[in-house]
MMTF fields as JSON, N, C-alpha, C and O atoms, coordinates in Angstrom:
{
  "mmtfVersion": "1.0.0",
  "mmtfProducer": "UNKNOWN",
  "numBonds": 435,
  "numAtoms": 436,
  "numGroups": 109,
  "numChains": 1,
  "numModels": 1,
  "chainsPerModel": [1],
  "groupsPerChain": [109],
  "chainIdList": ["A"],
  "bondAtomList": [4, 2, 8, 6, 12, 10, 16, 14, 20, 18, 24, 22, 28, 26, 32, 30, 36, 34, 40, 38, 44, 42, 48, 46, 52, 50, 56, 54, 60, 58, 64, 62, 68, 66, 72, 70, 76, 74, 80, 78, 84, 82, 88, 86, 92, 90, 96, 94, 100, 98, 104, 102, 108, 106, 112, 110, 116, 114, 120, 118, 124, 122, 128, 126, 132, 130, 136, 134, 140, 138, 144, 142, 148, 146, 152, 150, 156, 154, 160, 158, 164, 162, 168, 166, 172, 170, 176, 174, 180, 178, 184, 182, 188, 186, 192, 190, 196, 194, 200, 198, 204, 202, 208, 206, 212, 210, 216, 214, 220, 218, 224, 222, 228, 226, 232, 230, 236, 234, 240, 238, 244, 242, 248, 246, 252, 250, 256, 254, 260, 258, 264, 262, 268, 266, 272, 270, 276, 274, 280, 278, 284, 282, 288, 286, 292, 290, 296, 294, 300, 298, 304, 302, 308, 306, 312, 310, 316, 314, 320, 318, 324, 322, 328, 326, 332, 330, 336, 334, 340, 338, 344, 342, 348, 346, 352, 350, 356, 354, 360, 358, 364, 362, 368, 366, 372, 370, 376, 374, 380, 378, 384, 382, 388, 386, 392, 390, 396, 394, 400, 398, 404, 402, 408, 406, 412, 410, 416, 414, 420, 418, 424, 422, 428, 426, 432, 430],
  "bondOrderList": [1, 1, 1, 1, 1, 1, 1, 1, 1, 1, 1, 1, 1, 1, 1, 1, 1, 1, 1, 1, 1, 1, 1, 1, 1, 1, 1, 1, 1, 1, 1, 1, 1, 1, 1, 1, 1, 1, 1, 1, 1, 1, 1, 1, 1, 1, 1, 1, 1, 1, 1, 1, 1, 1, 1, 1, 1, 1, 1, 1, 1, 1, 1, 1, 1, 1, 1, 1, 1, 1, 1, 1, 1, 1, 1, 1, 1, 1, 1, 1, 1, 1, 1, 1, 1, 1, 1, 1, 1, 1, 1, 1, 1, 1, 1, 1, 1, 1, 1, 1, 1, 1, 1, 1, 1, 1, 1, 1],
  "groupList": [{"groupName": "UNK", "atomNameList": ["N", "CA", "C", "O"], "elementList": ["N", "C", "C", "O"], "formalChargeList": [0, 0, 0, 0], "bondAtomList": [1, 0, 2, 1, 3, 2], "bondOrderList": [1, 1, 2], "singleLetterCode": "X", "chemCompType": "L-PEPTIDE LINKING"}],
  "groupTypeList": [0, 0, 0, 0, 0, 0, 0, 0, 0, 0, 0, 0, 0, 0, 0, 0, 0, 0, 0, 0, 0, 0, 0, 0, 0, 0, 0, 0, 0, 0, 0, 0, 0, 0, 0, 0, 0, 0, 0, 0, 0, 0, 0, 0, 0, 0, 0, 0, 0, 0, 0, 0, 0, 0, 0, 0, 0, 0, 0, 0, 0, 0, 0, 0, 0, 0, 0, 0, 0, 0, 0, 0, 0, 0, 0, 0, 0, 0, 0, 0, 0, 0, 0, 0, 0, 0, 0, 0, 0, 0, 0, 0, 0, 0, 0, 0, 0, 0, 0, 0, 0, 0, 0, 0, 0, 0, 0, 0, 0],
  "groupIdList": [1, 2, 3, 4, 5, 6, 7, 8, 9, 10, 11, 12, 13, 14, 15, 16, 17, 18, 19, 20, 21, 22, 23, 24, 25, 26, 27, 28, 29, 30, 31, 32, 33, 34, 35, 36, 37, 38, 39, 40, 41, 42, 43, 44, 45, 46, 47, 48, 49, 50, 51, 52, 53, 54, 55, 56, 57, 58, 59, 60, 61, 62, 63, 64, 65, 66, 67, 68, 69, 70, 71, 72, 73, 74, 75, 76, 77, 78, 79, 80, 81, 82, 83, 84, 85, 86, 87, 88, 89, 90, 91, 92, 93, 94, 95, 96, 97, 98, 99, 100, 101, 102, 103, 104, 105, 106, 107, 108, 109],
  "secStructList": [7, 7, 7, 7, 3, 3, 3, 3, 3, 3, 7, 7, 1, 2, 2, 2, 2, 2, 2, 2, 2, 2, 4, 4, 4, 1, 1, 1, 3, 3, 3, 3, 3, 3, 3, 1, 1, 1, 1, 3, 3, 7, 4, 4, 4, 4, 4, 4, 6, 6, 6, 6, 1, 7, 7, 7, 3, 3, 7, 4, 4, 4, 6, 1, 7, 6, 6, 3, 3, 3, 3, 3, 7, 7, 7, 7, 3, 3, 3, 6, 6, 6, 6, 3, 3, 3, 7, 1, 1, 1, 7, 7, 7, 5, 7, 1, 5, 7, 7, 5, 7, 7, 7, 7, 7, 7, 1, 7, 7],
  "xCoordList": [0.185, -0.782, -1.505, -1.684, -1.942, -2.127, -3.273, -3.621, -3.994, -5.692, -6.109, -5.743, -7.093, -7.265, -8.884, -9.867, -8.565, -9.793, -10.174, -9.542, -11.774, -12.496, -13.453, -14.227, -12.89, -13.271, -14.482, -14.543, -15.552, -16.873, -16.781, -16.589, -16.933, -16.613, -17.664, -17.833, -18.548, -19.859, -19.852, -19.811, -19.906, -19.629, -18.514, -17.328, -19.111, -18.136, -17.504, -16.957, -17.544, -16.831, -15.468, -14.866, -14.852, -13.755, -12.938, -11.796, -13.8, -13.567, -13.039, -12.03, -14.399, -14.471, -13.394, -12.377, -13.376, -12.024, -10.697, -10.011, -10.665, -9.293, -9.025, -8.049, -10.122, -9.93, -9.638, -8.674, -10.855, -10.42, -9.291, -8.962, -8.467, -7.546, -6.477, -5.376, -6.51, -5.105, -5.281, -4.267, -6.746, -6.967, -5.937, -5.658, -5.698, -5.274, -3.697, -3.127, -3.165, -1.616, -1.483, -0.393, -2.449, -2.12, -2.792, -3.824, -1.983, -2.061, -2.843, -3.18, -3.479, -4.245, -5.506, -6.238, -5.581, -7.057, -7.712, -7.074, -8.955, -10.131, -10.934, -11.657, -10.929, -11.886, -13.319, -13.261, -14.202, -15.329, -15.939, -16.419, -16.073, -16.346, -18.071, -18.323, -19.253, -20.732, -21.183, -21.27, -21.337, -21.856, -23.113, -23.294, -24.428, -24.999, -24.948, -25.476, -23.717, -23.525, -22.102, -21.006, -22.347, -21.131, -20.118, -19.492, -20.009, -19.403, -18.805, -19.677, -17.735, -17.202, -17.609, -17.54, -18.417, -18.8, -17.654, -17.45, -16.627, -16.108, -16.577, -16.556, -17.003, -17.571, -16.839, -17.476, -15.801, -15.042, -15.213, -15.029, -15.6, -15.899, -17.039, -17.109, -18.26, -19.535, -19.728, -20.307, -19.232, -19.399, -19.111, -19.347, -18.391, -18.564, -19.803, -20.18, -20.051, -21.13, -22.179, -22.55, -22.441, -23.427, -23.265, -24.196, -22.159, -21.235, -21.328, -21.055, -21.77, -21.995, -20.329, -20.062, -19.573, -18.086, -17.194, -15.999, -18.402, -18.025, -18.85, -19.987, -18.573, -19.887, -19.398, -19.831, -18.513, -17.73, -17.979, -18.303, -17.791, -17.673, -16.662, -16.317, -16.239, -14.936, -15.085, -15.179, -15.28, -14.989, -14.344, -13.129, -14.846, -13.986, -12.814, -11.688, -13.101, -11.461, -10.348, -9.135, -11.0, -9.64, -9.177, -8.329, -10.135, -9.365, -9.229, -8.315, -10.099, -10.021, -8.74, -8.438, -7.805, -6.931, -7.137, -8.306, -6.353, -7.174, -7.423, -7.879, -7.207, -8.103, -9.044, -9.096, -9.685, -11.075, -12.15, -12.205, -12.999, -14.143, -15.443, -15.987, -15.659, -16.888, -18.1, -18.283, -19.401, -20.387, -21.911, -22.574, -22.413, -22.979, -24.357, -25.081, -24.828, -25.875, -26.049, -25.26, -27.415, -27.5, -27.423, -27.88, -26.689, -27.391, -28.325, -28.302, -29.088, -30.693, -30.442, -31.136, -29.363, -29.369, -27.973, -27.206, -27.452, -26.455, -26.536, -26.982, -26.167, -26.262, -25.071, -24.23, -24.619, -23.949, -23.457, -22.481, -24.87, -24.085, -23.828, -23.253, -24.501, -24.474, -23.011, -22.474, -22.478, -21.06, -21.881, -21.026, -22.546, -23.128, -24.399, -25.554, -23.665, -24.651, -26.219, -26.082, -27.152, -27.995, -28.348, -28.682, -28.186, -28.402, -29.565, -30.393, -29.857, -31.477, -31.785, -32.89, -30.763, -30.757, -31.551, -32.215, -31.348, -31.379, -30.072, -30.262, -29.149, -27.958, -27.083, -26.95, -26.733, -26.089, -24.175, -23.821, -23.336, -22.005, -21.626, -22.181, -20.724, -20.448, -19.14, -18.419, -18.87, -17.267, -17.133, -17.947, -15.073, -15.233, -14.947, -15.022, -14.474, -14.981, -15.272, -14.435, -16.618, -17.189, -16.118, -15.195, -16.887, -16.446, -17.395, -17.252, -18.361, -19.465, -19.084, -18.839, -18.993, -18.955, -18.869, -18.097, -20.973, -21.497, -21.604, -22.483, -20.95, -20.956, -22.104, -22.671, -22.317, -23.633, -24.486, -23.928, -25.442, -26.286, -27.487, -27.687, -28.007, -29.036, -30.107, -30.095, -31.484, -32.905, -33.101, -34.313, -32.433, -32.64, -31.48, -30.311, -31.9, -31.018, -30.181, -29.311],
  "yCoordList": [15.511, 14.446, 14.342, 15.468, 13.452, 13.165, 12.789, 12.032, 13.276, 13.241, 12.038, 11.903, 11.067, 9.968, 10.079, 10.818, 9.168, 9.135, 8.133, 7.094, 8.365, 6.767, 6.871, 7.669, 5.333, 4.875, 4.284, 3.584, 4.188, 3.367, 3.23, 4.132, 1.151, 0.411, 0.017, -0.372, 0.114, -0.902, -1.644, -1.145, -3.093, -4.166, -4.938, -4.617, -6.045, -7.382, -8.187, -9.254, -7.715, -8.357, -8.123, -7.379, -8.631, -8.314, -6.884, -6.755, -5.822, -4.384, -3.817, -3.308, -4.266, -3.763, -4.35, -3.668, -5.813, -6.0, -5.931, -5.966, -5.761, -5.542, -3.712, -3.347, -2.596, -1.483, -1.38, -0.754, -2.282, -1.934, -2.731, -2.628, -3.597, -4.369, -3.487, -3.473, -3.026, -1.602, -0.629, -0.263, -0.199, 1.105, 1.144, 2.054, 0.074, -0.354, -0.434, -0.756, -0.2, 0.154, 0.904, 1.005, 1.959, 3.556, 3.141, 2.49, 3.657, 4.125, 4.983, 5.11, 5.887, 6.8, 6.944, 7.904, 5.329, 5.063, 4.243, 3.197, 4.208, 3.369, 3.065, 3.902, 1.704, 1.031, 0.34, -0.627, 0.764, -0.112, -0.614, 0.113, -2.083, -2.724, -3.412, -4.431, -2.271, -2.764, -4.19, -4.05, -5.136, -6.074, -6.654, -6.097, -7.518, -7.898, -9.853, -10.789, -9.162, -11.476, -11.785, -11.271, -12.521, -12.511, -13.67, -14.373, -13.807, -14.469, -13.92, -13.402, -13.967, -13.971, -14.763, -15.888, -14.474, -15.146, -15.093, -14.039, -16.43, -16.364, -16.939, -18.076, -15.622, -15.557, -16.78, -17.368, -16.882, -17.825, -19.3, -20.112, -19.318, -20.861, -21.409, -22.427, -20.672, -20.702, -21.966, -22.973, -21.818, -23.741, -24.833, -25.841, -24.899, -25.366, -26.09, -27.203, -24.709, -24.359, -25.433, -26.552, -25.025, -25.621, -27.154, -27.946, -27.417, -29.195, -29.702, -30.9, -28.929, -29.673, -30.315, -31.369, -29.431, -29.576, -28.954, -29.075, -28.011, -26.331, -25.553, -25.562, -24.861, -24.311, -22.26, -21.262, -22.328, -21.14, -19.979, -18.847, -20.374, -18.906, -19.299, -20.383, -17.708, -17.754, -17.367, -16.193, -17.304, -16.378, -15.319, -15.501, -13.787, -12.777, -12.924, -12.716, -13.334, -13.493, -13.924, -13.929, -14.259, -15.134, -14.418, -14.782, -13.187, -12.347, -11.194, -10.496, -10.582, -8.829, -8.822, -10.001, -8.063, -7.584, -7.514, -7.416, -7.544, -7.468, -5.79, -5.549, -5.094, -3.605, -3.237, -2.08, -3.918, -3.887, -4.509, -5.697, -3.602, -3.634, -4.171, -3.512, -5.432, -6.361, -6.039, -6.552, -4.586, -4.661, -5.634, -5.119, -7.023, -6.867, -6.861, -7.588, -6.073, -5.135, -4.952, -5.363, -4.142, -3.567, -1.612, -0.89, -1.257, -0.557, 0.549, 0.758, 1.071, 1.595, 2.929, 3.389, 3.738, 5.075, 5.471, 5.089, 6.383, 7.187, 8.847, 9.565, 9.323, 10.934, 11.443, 11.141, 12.099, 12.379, 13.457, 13.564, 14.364, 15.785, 16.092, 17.123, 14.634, 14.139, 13.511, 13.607, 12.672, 11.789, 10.611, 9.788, 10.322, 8.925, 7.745, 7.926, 6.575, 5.815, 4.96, 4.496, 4.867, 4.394, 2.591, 1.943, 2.339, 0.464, 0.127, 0.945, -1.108, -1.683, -2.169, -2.273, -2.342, -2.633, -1.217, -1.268, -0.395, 1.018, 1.875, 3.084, 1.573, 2.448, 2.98, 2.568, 3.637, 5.014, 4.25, 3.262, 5.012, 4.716, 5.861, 5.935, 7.09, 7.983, 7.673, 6.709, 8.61, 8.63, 9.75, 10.667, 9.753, 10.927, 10.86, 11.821, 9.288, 9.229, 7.848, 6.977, 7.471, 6.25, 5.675, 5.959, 4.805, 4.005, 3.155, 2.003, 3.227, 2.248, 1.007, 1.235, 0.149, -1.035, -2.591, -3.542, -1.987, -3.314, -4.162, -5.006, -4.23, -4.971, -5.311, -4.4, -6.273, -6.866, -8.023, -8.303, -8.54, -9.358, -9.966, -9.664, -10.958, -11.772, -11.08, -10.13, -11.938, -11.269, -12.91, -13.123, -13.97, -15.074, -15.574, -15.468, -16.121, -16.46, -17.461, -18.049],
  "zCoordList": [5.655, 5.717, 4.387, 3.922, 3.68, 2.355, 2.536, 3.443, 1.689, 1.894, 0.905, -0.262, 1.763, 1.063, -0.294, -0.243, -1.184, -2.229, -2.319, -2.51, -2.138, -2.425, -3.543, -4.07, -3.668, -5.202, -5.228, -4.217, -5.898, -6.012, -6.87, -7.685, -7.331, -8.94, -8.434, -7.278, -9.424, -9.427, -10.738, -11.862, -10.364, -11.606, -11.189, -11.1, -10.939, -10.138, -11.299, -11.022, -12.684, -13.74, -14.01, -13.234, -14.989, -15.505, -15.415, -14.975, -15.941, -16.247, -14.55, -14.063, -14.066, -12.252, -11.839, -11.708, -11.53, -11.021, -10.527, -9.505, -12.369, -12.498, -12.219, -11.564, -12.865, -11.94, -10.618, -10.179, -9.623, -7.848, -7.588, -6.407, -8.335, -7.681, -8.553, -8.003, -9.318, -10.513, -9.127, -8.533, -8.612, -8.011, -6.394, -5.613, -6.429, -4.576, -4.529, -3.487, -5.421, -5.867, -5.379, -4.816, -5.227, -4.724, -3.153, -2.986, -2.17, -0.537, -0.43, 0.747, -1.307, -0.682, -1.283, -1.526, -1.512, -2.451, -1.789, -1.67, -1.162, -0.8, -1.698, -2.239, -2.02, -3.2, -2.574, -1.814, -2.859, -2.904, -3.84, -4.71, -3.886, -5.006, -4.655, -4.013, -5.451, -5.59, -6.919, -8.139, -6.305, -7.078, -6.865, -5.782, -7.065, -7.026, -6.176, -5.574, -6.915, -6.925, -6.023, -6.244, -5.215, -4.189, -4.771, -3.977, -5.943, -6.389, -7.934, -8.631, -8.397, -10.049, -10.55, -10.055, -12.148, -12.967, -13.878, -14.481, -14.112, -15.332, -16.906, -17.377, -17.485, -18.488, -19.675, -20.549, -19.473, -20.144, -20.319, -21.226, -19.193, -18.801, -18.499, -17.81, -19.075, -19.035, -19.842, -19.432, -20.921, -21.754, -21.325, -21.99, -19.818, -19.32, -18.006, -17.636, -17.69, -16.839, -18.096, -17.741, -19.144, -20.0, -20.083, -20.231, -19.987, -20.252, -19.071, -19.006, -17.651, -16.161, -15.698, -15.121, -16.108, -15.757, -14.98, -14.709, -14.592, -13.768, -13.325, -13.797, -12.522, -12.003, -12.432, -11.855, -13.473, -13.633, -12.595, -12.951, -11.218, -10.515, -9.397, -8.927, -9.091, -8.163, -7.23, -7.589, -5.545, -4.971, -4.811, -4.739, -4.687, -4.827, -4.065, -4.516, -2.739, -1.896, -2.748, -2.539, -3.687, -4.253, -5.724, -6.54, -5.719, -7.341, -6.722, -7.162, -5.468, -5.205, -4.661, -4.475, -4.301, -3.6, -2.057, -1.685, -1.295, 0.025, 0.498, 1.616, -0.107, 0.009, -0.811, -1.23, -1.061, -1.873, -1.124, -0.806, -0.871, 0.161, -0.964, -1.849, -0.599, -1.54, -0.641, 0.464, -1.59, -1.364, -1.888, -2.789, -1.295, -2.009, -2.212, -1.532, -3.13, -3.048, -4.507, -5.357, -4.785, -6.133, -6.005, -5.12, -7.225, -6.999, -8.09, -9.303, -6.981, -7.525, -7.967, -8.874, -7.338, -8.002, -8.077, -7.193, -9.283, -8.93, -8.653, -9.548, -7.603, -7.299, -7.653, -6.807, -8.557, -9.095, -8.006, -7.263, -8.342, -7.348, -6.284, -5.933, -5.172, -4.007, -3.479, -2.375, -4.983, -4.961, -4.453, -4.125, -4.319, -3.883, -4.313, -4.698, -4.074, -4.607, -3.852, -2.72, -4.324, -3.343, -3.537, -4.529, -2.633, -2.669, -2.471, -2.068, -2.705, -3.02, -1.205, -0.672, -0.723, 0.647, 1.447, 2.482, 0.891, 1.65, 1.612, 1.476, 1.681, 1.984, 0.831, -0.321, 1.244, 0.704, 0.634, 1.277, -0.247, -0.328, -0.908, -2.005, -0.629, -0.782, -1.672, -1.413, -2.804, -3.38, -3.583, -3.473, -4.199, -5.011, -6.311, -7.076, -6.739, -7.918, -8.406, -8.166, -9.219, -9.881, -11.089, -11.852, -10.678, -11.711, -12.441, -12.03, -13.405, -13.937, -14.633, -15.817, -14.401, -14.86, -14.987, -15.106, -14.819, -15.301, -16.222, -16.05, -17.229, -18.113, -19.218, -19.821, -19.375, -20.193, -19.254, -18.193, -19.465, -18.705, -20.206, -21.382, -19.181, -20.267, -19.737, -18.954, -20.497, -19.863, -19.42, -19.373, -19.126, -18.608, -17.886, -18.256, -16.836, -15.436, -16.085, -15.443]
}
């Protein structure tokens, strides 16, 4: 019997993504994917977003893999020695191994 590993990617961008949807190749990997925003921002097409031609975001259903578990939530702490992360909701998400990556952000919405 093959003992399963779960994954915690926090960061609903590019980097994250494409990790929990690479990570789900493997059968004996549980991915959870922590984001803030229940939606993909494609960073690409933001000049558009600016040009009122697009609203540049995707639903995840339509980039995660279908074994990628979309949390979304922030989150407020990492416990390293615990293996787990803590959410702004209250709750807890246990792994056994992280994955950080949030990317970059503005200081304006």
């Amino acid at each position: 019997m093959a003992e399963n590993t779960d994954v915690v990617v926090i960061g609903g961008g590019y980097a994250g993504v494409m990790a929990a949807n690479r990570l789900t190749q493997r059968d004996d990997v549980t991915v959870t994917l922590i984001n803030p925003r229940p939606t993909f921002v494609e960073r690409i097409r933001l000049h558009q977003l600016v040009g009122g031609s697009d609203d540049a975001v995707v639903d995840y259903a339509k980039i995660l893999a279908d074994r990628v578990r979309l949390t979304v939530d922030t989150v407020t702490r990492i416990d390293a020695a615990g293996r787990h992360v803590e959410l702004a909701s209250g709750g807890t998400v246990g792994y056994d191994y992280l994955i950080y990556a949030v990317g970059s952000g503005s200081a304006h919405p």
